[in-house]
C-alpha positions as CSV (number, residue, x, y, z in Angstrom):
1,X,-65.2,-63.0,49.7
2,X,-63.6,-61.6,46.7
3,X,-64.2,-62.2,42.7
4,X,-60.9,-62.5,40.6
5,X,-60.7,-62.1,37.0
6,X,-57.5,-62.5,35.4
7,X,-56.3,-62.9,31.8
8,X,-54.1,-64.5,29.2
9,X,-51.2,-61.8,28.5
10,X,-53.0,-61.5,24.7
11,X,-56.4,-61.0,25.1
12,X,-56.3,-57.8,24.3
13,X,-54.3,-58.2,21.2
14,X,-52.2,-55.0,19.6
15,X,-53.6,-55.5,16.4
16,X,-57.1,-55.1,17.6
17,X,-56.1,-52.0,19.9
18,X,-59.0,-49.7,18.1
19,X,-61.4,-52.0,19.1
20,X,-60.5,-52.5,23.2
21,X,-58.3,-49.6,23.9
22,X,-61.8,-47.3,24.4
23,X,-63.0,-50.0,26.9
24,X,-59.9,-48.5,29.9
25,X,-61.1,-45.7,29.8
26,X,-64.6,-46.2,30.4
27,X,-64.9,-44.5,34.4
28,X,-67.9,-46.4,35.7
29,X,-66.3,-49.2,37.5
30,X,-69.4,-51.7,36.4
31,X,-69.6,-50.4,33.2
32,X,-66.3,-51.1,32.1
33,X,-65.8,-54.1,33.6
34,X,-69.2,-55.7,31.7
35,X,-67.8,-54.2,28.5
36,X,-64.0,-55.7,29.1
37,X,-65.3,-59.2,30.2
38,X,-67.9,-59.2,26.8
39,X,-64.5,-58.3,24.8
40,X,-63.1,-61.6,26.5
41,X,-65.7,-63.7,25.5
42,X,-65.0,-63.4,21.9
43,X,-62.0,-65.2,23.0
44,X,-59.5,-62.9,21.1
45,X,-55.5,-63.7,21.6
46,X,-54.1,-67.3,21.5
47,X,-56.3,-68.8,23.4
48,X,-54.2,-71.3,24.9
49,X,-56.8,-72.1,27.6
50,X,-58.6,-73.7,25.0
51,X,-56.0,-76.8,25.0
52,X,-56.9,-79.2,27.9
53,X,-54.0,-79.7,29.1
54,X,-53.5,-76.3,29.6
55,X,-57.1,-75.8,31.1
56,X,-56.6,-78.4,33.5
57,X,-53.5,-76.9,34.4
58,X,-55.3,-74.0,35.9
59,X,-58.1,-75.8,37.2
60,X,-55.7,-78.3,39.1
61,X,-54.0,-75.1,40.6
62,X,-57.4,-73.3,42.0
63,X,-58.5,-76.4,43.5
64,X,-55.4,-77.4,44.9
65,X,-55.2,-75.3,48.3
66,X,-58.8,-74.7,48.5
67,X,-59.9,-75.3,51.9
68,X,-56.0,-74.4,53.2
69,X,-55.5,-71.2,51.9
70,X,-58.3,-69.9,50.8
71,X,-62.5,-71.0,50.2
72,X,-63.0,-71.5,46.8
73,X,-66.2,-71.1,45.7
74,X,-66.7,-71.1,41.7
75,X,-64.5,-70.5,39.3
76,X,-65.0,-71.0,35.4
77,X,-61.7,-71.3,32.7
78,X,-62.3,-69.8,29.8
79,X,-60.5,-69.7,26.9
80,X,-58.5,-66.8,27.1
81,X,-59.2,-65.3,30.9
82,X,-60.2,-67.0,34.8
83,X,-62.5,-66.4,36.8
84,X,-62.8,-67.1,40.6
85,X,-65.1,-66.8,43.6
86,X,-63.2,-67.4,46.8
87,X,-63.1,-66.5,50.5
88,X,-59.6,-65.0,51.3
89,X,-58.3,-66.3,54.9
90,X,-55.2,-65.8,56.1
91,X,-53.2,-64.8,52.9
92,X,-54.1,-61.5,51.0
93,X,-55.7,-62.3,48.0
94,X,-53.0,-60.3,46.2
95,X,-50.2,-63.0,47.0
96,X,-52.9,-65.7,46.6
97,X,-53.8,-64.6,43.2
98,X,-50.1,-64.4,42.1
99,X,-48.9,-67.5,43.2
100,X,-52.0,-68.7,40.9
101,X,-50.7,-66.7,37.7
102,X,-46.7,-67.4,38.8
103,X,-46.9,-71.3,39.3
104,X,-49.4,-71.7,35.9
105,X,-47.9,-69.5,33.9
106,X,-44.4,-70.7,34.0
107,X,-45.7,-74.3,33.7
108,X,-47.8,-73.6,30.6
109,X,-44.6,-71.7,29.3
110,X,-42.8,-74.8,29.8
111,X,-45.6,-76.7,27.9
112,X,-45.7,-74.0,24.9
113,X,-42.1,-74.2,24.6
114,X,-42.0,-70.1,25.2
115,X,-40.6,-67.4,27.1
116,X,-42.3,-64.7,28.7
117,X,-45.6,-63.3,29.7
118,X,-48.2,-66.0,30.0
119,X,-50.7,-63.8,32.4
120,X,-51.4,-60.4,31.4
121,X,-50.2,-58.2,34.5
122,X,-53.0,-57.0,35.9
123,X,-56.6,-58.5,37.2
124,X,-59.9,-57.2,38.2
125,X,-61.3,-57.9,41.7
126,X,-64.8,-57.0,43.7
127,X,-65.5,-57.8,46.9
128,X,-68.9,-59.7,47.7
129,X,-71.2,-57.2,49.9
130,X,-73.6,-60.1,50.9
131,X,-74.9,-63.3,50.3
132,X,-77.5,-62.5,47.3
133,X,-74.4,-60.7,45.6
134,X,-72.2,-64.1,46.3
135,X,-75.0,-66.5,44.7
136,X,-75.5,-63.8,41.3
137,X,-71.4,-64.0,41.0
138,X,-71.8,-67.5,41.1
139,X,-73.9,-67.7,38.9
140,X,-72.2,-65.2,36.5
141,X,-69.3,-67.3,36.7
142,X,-70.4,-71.0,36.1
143,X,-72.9,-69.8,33.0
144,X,-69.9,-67.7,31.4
145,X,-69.7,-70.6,28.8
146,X,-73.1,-71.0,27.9
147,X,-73.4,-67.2,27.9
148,X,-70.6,-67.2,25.2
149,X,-72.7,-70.4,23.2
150,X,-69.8,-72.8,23.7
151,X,-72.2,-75.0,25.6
152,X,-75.9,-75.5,26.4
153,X,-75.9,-76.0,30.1
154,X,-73.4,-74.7,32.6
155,X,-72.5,-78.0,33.6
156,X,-71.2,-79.2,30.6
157,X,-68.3,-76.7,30.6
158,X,-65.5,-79.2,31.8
159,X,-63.6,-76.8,33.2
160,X,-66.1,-74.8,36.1
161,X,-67.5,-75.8,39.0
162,X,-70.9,-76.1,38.0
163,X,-70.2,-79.5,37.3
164,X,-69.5,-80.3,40.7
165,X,-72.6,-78.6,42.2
166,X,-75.2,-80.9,43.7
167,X,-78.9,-80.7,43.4
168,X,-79.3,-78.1,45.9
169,X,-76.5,-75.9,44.7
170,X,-74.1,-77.2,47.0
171,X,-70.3,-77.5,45.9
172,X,-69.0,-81.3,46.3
173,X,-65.5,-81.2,45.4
């Protein structure tokens, strides 16, 4: 079970290097990442996420093979970063996880009318050590929009899977 967090190409723009640059070099693994993924939330960059079509885009793509390739789990679009709860199976979540950024990315760049780097190279990954850490990165990942005020209640975001989640917490997809 692995958590995936990958990001528009811009999120960390140059011209606000002073403010970001500080946050890689931060050595506590936990640490960093809490202080990277608050950066993201101020949704910095282009944001092209924020445009539907290119948030359902993304969304289309997770869902797509789930249950073939991979068990997704929860997974939350933000505006300017992705991220994703899922059970690797067969294929290493490495190839999964760039088939995702390759096949969206050059679609998006098709939709944008540009050239170049849609996903920034890299992506931040844990692996789930049991269930309780499964259902907290769940959770972490479906209340990433309210967390950042763009809605009230998880299940408003249109583009997570907290709005498929049934009464008991299931996923219905």
């Amino acid at each position: 079970m692995q958590f995936v967090t990958f990001r528009l190409a811009d999120s960390f723009p140059e011209s606000l290097r002073s403010e970001w640059e500080q946050l890689f070099q931060i050595e506590d693994d936990r640490v960093r990442r809490a202080e990277l993924e608050a950066c993201l939330d101020k949704g910095r960059g282009e944001c092209h996420l924020r445009r539907v079509d290119m948030a359902q885009l993304v969304e289309n793509n997770l869902r797509q093979f789930s249950g073939e390739r991979y068990d997704l789990r929860a997974w939350v679009v933000m505006s300017n970063h992705v991220h994703v709860l899922f059970k690797v199976e067969t294929i290493p979540m490495s190839e999964i996880v760039g088939a995702w950024k390759k096949h969206t990315g050059r679609l998006a760049n098709k939709l944008l009318g540009k050239q170049g780097a849609f996903w920034a190279e890299d992506y931040f990954d844990t692996f789930m050590r049991d269930a309780g850490h499964e259902r907290r990165t769940i959770h972490y990942i479906e209340n990433n929009p309210a967390k950042a005020k763009l809605v009230l209640a998880p299940e408003e975001w249109p583009w997570s899977s907290a709005r498929f989640r049934d009464e008991f917490g299931g996923l219905r997809l």
